[in-house]
C-alpha positions as CSV (number, residue, x, y, z in Angstrom):
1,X,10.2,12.5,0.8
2,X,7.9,9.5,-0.2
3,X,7.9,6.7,1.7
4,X,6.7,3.4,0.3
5,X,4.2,1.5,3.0
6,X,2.7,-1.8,3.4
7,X,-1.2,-1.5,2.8
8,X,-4.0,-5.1,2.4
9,X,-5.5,-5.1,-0.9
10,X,-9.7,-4.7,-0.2
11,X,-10.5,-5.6,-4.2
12,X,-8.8,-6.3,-7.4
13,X,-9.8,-4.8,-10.8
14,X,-8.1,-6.1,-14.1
15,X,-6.5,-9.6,-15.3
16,X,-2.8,-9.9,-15.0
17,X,-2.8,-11.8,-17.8
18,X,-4.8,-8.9,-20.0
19,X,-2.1,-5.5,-20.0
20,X,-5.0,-3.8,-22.4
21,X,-7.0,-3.7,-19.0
22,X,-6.0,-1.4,-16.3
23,X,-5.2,-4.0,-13.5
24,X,-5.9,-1.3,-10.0
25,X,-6.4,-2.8,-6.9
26,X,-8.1,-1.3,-3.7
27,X,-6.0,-1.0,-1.0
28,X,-6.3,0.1,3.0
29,X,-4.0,0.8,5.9
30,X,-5.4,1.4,9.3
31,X,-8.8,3.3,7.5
32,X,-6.6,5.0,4.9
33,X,-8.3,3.5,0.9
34,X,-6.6,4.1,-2.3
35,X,-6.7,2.8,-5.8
36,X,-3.4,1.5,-6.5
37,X,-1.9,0.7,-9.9
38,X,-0.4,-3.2,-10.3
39,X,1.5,-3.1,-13.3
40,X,4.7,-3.6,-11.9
41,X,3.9,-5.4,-8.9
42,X,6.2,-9.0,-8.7
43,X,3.6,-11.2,-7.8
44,X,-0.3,-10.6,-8.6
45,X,-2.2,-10.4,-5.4
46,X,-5.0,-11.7,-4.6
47,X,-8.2,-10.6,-1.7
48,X,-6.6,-9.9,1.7
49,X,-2.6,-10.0,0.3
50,X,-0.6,-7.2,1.3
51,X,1.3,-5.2,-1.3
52,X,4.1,-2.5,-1.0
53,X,2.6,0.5,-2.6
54,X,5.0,3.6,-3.4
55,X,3.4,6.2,-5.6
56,X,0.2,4.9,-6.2
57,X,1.7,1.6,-7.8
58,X,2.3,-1.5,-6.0
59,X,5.9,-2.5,-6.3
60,X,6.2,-5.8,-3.9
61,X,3.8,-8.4,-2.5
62,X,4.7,-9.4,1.2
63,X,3.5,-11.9,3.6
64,X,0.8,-10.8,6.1
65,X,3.6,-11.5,9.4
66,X,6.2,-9.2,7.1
67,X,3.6,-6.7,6.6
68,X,2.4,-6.3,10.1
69,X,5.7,-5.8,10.9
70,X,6.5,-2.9,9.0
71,X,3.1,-1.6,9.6
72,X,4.2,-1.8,13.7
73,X,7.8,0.1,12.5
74,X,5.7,2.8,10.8
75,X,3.4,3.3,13.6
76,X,6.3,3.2,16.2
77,X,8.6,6.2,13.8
78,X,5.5,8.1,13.3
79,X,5.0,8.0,17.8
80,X,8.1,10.0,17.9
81,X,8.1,12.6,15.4
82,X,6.7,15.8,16.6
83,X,3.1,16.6,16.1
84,X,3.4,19.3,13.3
85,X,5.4,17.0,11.2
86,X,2.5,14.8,11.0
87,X,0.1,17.0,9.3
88,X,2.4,18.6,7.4
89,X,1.7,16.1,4.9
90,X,-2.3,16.5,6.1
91,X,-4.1,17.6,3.0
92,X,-7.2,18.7,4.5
């Protein structure tokens, strides 16, 4: 099951006005960095936005009080499933 999360955008690379660049933004949730596609994303970011991110693309641009909230929903589901469950998806 993918699960798509809310994550702050670190740095933007790209133009969204350019689609012959590759528009990638780095994103971070609690430690956790990715590069992150935007090409579909419905508003451009900018530095310290928050973006939805579900399979490496950014789908949805929220408001930091949104974000934190789902963030805080995340961290409150993840406190009740049982420990093996949570690395099960551990890819070290």
């Amino acid at each position: 099951m993918c699960l798509a999360v809310p994550m702050k955008v670190e740095k933007i690379e790209g133009d969204p006005d350019d689609f012959t660049q590759n528009q990638i933004a780095v994103v971070n949730m609690d430690g956790v960095s990715r590069k992150i596609r935007l090409d579909v994303v419905d508003r451009w970011p900018e530095v310290g936005d928050y973006v939805i991110v579900h399979a490496g693309f950014a789908i949805h641009s929220l408001i930091e009080e949104e974000a934190k909230k789902n963030i805080e929903l995340i961290r409150e589901m993840a406190s009740h499933m049982p420990e093996e469950l949570l690395l099960a998806g551990d890819d070290s």
